[in-house]
N, C-alpha and C positions, 0 to 999 in steps of 0.2 A: 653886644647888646644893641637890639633897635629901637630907640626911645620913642618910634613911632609907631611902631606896630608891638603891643603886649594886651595882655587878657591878666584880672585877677578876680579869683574868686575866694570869698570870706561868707559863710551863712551861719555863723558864729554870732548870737547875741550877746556883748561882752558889758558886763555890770562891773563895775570899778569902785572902791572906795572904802573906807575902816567900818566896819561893822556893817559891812552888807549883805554880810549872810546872816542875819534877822530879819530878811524879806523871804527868806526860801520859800516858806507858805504859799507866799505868792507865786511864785515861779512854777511849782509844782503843780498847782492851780488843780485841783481835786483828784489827781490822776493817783494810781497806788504807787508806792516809792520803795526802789531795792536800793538799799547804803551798799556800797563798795568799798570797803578801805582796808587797813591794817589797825593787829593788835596795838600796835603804837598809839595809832591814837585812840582808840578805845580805851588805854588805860591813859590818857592823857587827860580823858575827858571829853574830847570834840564829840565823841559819838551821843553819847548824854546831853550834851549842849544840842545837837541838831536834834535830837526827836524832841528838845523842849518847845521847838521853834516849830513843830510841826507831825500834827496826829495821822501823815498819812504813811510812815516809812513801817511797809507789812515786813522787810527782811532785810537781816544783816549780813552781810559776808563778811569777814574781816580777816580772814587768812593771807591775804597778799605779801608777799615778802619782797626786799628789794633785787632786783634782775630777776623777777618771775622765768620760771621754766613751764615748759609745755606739760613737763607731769603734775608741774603744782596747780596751772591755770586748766588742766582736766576736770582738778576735786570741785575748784568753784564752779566751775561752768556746769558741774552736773547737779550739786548742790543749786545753782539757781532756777536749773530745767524744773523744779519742786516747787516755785515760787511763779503765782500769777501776777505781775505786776506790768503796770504800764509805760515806766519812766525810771533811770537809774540814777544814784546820785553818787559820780563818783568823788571821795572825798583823799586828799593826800598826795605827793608826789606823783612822780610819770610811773612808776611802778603800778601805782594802783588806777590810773586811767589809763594804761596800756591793758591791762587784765577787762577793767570795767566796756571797751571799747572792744574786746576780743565777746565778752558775754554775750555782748550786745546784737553780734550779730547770730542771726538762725538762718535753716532750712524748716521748710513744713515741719518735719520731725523734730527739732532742735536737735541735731546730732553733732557734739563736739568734734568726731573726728571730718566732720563737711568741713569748719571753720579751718581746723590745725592744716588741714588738705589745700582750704586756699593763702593760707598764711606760706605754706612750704611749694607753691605753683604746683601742685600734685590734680586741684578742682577746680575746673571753667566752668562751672554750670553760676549763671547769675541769677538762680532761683532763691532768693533770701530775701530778708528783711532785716532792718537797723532797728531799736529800741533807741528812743531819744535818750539821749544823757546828758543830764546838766552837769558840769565841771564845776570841781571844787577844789582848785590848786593849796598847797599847804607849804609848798618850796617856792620858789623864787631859780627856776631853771627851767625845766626841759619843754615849755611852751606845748605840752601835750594837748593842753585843751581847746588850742585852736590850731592842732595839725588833724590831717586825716589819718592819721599813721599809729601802727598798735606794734609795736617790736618787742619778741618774745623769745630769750633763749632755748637753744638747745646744746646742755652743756656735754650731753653725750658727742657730739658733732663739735663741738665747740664752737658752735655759729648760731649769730643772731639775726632773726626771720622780722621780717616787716610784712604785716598786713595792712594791706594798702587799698583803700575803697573810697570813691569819690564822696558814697555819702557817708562817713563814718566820722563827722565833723560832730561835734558836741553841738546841741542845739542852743545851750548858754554855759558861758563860761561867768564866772563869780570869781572875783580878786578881790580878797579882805585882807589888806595886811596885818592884821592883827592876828590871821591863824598862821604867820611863818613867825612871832616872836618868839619861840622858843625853840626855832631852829638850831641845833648846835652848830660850834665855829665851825667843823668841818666838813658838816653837808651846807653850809652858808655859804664857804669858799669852792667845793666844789659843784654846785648847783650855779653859783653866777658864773663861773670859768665855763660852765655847760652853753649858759646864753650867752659869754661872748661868743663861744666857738658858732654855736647858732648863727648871730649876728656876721661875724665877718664873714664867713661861711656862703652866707647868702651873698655877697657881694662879689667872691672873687669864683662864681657860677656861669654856667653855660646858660640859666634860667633866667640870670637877674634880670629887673624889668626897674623901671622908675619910682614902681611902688615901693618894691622889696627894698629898693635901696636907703631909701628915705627910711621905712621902719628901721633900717639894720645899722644907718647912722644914729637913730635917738636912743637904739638899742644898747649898741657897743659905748657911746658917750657917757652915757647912766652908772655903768657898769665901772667904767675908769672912775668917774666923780664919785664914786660908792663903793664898790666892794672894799677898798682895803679900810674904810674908816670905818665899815660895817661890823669888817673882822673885828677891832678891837673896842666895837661899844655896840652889841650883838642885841639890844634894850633900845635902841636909839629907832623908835616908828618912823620918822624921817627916811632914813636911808634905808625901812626895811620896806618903805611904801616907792622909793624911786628903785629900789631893784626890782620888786614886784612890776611895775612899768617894765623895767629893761627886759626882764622875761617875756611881759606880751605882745610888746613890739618884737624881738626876735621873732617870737613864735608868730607872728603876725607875716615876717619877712621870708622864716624860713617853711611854714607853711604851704607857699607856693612853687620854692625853688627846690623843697628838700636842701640835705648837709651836703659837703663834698669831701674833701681828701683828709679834711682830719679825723674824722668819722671815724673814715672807711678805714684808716690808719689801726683807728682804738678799740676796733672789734678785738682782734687780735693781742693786741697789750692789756685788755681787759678777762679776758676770756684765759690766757695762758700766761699773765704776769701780774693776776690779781692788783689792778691798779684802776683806782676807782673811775666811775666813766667820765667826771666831770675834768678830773685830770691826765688821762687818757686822751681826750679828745682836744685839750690844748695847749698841752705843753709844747706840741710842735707848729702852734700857728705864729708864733714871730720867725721860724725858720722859712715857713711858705708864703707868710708876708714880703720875708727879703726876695724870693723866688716869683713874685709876681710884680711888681713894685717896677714901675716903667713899661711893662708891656699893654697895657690897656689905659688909654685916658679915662675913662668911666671908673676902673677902680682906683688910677692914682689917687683922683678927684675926693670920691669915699675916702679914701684911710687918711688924706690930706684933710678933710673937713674936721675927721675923730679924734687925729693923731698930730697935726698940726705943720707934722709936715713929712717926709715921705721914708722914714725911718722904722727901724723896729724896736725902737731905743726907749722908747716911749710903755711899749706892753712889755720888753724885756725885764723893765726897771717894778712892774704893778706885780709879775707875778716873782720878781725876788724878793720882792715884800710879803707877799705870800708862801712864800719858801715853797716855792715850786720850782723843782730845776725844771729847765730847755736840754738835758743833754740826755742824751738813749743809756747812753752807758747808767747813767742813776737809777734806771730803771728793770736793769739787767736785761737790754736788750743788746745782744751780739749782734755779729756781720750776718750768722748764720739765720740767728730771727729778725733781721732786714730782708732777707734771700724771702723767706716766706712770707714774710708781709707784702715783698714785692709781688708774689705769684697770686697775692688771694686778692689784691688789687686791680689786677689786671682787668679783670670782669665785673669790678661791681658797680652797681649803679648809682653807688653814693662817688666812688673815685671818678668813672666817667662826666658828673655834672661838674665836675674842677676844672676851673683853667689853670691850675697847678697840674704836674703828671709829678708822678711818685722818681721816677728819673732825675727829674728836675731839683 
C-alpha cells in the first residue's frame, strides 16, 4: 500500500439513526417509487409501515428470495419493465439490493437479457442507464448499499456473477436500526461474520488505501465488542445500532477495495456444501490471518490496532462462542474439494486482490 498516492470514491448519501426511515417522504421528494423487497417482510409489516410514511410508492415487487438466481431476477425484472417509475426503494438484506440494483439498470429497450449479458461479460455496449435507488438495509451485513456491486447466482453453473458498474452506487442509503430488531439469532450471527469478513478483507488487499483501513478498523472493532452479546440478547437497540455501524463502515471500506480470498474461497462452500454465506466466508479468516501476520507493516499495524496484538487467538476465541468451527473437515470439505477450490481460485478476481494466495 502507498499511503501517498490513493483515490476514494463514495457518492452514497448515507442517513444514520433509529427511526429514520420516517423521513422517506422526503427523500423520495415527488418522484414515483417501485418497493423492492421480499414476502418476509411484507408479511412482517415493513411494507404497510412504508407506504404509511409515504403516498408515492406506484409498485411492489416482493418476490426476492435469499441467493437470488438469474431465472428468478428474470420474473422481476420483467414484471418491473410494466411499471413507470422514477426512483427504487430497495428495502431488506443484500438479496433484495442485489436484485433491486440489477432492475435498476436498462438499455433503450429495457431488455433483461442486455443486463444478465453484462453481469456474465457476454455485453460491452455501455448504452444504459441506472434508476436511482435509495437503500433500505434490514440486516446488519453485507454493506450492499454502499457497494457498486449486484452478485447473482447461477445455480446451473454453480457460480456467482458480479455486476459491476461505477454508477450502480445507491443514491442514499438509510440505517434505522430498529428495522434489524427482529433479526433472527441466525442470520444476526451470520450477517455480522459477513461484515467482519468484509472488514478484514479490506485490509489484507492489494487495494487498501488509508481510507479503507480506517473504516475496516471501526468496522471489525464493533463487530468483536458486539456480535457475541448481540447473539444472546437479540432486543438489546444498543448493539443492534453498533452492528448496524459495523456494517457501513465495512461496506464503506470494502466498497472501494472489493473482498479477497475468503470470498473467493466461499463461492464454492456455498454453492456445493450448502453453507450459509455469512459462514462460508469466515470461517477461514483467522487461518489467513495466521498466513499474513508479519509480512506487511500496514496490516500488522490493523489487526494490532482490532486485535490487540498480532494473534488469531483473539477471532478464534468470538467465533467459538458463536459455534462456528475453523476446520474444513466440519464442513465436509475434502482434499478433493480443496483440489477444486484451488483451480477456481486461480483466476478470480476477488482471490487475485488478496495478499494471502490460496497456497499459502
Amino acid at each position: 500500500m502507498n499511503s501517498d498516492n490513493f483515490s476514494y470514491y463514495m457518492p452514497t448519501r448515507v442517513i444514520f439513526g433509529c427511526n429514520s426511515i420516517s423521513e422517506i417522504d422526503r427523500y423520495i421528494n415527488g418522484r414515483r417509487a417501485l418497493l423492492i423487497t421480499s414476502q418476509g417482510f411484507v408479511k412482517r409489516g415493513f411494507v404497510v409501515k412504508i407506504q404509511s410514511l409515504t403516498n408515492k410508492i406506484i409498485g411492489v415487487l416482493s418476490e426476492v428470495d435469499s441467493h437470488p438466481e438469474f431465472k428468478d431476477v428474470k420474473v422481476i425484472y420483467n414484471k418491473a419493465r410494466r411499471i413507470d417509475y422514477d426512483v427504487i426503494l430497495a428495502l431488506g438484506g443484500g438479496s433484495v439490493m442485489d436484485v433491486a440494483k440489477f432492475v435498476s439498470v436498462q438499455n433503450n429497450n429495457r431488455d433483461y437479457s442486455f443486463v444478465e449479458g453484462l453481469a456474465k461479460g457476454l455485453e460491452k455496449s455501455a448504452e444504459y442507464k441506472v434508476t436511482p435507488i435509495i437503500s433500505i438495509p434490514t440486516t446488519s451485513g453485507t454493506g450492499s448499499e454502499v457497494t457498486p456491486f449486484s452478485t447473482i447466482w447461477d445455480m446451473t453453473e454453480k457460480k456467482k456473477y458480479s455486476l459491476h458498474l461505477p454508477d450502480l452506487m445507491s443514491e442514499l442509503a438509510i440505517y434505522d436500526p430498529m428495522l434489524t430488531i427482529t433479526v433472527p439469532k441466525d442470520i444476526t450471527i451470520h450477517t455480522g461474520l459477513d461484515t467482519l469478513s468484509h472488514a478484514l478483507e479490506s485490509i489484507w488487499n492489494k487495494n487498501a488505501n488509508p481510507i479503507t483501513i480506517g473504516y475496516a478498523i471501526k468496522a471489525a472493532k464493533l463487530v468483536l465488542d458486539n456480535l457475541v452479546k448481540l447473539s444472546d440478547d437479540l432486543k438489546n437497540i444498543e448493539y443492534r445500532n453498533d452492528m448496524m455501524k459495523a456494517s457501513m463502515f465495512a461496506g464503506l471500506a470494502f466498497s472501494n477495495t472489493q473482498t479477497a480470498m475468503a470470498h473467493a474461497i466461499s463461492y464454492y462452500i456455498t454453492s456445493h456444501k450448502g453453507v450459509p454465506h455469512g459462514i462460508a466466508c469466515s470461517f477461514t479468516l483467522p487461518m489467513l490471518m495466521d498466513n499474513i501476520i508479519g509480512k506487511y507493516g500496514f496490516v500488522d499495524d490493523a489487526l494490532r490496532d482490532i486485535f490487540g496484538d498480532l494473534s488469531s487467538s483473539v477471532l478464534r476465541s468470538m467465533l467459538h462462542e458463536l459455534n462456528v468451527s475453523t476446520d474444513f473437515i466440519d464442513y465436509d470439505i475434502n482434499s478433493s474439494d480443496l483440489e477444486e477450490i484451488k483451480k477456481l481460485v486461480q483466476n478470480h478476481s476477488r482471490a487475485d486482490n488478496s495478499l494471502v494466495s490460496f497456497n499459502e
